[in-house]
ZANULUM-766356 format. One record per residue (C-alpha): residue number from 1; residue in three letters; x, y, z. Coordinates in Angstrom, 2 decimals. Example, Ala and Ser with C-alpha at 12.3 -4.5 7.8 and 13.67 -1.06 7.14 Angstrom:
<sites>
   pos   code      east     north        up
     1    ALA     12.30     -4.50      7.80
     2    SER     13.67     -1.06      7.14
</sites>
This chain:
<sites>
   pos   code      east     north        up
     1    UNK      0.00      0.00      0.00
     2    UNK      2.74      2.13      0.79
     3    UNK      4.84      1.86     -2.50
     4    UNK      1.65      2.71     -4.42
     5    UNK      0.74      5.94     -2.46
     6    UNK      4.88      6.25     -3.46
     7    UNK      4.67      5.71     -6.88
     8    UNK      1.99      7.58     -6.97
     9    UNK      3.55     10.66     -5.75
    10    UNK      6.47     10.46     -8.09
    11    UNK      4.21     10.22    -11.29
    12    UNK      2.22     13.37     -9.97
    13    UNK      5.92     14.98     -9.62
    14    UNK      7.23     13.75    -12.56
    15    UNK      3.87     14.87    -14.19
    16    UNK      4.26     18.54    -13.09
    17    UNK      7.69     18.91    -13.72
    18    UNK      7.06     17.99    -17.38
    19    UNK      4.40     20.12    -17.58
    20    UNK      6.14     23.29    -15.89
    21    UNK      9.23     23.07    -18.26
    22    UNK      6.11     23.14    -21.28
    23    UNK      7.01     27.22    -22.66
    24    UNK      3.58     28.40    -23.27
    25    UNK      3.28     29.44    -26.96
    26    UNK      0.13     31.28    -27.06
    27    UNK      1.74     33.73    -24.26
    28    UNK      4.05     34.91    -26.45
    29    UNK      2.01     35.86    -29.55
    30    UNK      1.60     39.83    -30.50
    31    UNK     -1.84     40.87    -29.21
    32    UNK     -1.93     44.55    -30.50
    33    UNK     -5.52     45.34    -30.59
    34    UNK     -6.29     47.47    -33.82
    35    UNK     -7.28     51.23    -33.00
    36    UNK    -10.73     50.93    -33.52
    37    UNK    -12.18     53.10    -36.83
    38    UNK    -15.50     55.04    -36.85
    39    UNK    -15.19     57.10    -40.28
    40    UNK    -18.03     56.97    -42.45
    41    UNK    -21.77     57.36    -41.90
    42    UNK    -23.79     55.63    -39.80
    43    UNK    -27.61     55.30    -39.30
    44    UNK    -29.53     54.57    -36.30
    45    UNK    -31.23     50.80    -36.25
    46    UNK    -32.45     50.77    -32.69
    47    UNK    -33.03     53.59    -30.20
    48    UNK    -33.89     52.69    -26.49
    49    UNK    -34.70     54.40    -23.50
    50    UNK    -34.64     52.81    -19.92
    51    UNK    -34.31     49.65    -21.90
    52    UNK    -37.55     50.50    -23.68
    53    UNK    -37.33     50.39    -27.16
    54    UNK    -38.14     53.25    -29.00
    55    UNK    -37.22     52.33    -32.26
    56    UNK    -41.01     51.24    -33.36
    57    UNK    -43.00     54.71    -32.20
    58    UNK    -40.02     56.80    -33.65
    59    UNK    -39.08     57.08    -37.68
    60    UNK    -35.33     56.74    -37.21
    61    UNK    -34.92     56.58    -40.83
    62    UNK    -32.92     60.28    -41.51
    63    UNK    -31.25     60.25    -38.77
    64    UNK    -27.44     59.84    -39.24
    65    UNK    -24.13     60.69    -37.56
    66    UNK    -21.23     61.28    -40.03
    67    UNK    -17.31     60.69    -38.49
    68    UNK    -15.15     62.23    -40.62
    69    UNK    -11.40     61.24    -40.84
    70    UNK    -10.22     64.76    -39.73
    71    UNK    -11.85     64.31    -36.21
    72    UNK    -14.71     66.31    -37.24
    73    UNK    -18.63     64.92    -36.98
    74    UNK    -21.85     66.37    -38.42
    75    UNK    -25.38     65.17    -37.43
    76    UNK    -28.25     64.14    -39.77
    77    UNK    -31.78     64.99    -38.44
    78    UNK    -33.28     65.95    -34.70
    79    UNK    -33.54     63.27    -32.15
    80    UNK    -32.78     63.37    -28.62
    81    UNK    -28.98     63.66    -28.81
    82    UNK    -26.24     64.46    -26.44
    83    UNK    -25.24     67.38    -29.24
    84    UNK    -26.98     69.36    -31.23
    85    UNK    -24.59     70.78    -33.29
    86    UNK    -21.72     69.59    -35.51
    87    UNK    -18.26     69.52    -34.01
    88    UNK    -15.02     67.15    -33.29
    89    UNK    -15.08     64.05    -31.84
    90    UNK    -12.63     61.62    -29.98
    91    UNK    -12.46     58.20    -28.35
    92    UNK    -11.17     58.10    -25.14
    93    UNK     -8.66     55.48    -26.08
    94    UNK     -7.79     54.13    -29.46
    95    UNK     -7.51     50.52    -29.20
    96    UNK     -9.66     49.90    -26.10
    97    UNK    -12.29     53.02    -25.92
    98    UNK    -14.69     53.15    -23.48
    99    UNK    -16.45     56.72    -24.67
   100    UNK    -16.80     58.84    -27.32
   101    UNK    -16.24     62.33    -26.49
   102    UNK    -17.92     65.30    -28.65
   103    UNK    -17.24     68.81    -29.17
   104    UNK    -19.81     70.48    -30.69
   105    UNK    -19.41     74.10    -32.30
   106    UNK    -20.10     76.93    -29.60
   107    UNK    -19.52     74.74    -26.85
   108    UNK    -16.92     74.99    -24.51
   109    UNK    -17.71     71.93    -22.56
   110    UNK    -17.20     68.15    -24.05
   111    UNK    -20.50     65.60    -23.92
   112    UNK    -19.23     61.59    -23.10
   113    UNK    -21.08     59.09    -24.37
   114    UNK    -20.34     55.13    -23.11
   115    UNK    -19.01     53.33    -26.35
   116    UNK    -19.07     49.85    -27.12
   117    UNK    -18.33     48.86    -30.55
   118    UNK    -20.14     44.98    -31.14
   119    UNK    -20.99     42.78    -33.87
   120    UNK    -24.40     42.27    -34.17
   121    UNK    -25.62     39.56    -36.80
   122    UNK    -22.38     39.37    -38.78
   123    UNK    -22.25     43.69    -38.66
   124    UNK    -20.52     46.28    -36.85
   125    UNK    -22.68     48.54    -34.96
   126    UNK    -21.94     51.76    -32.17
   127    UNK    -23.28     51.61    -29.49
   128    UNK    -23.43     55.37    -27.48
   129    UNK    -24.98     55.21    -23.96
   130    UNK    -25.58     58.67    -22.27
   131    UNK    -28.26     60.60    -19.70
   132    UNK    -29.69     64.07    -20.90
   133    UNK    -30.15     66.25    -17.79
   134    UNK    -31.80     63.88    -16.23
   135    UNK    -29.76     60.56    -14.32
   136    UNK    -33.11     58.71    -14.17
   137    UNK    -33.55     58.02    -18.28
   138    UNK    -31.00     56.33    -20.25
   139    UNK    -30.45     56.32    -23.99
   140    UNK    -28.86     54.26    -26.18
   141    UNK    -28.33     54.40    -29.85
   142    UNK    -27.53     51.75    -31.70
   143    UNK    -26.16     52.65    -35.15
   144    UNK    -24.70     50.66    -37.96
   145    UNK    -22.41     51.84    -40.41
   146    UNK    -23.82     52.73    -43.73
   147    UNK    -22.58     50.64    -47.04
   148    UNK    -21.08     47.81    -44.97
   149    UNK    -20.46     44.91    -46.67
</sites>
């Protein structure tokens, strides 16, 4: 009995040595993430508020947010927005973003919108989460890029 329990303990020894002198391959692969792109035009598919959706008592069909490559954005259409006004626009980090912050014309304070950046149903959509004024409601646009293939 004792020279199994022995055995034993010099297989699981043996075992974790072996597997401890293993180099770990996928550790050393480049992970850059990309710097995510928003250029182009994009048109709103789903509008929510307080996780109602909106989208079917609302004709979201003109509205449209345009990101330019020069850091500049225009808007398309009146809906409740977090600007009003066309303007410059950042993300908050390039490769891992977790807002979008606006500038619009005339306005010397920036508006933050929460950013995700998914793949819904084999397309890219933006996401912008934000309160207007009021903490209690919650909006969320969900927009999908225009001519995506």
């Amino acid at each position: 009995m004792k020279i199994n329990f022995v055995v034993s303990v010099a297989l699981l020894f043996l075992g974790l040595t072996g597997l401890s002198s293993c180099e770990d391959e996928v550790s050393k692969m480049a992970t850059a993430e990309t710097e995510k792109d928003i250029t182009g035009s994009w048109k709103v598919v789903q509008l929510t508020r307080n996780g109602e959706d909106l989208s079917e008592r609302l004709d979201l069909s003109g509205y449209r947010i345009e990101f330019n490559s020069d850091g500049t954005y225009t808007l398309a259409d009146q809906l409740p927005f977090i600007a009003d006004a066309p303007g410059t626009y950042k993300l908050s980090d390039p490769q891992y973003p977790f807002a979008l912050i606006l500038t619009p014309e005339g306005v010397q304070e920036d508006v933050v919108a929460r950013f995700q950046f998914p793949v819904v149903q084999g397309k890219r959509q933006l996401s912008l989460s934000f309160s207007l004024g009021c903490e209690s409601n919650t909006y969320q646009f969900n927009f999908e890029r225009e001519n995506q293939n």
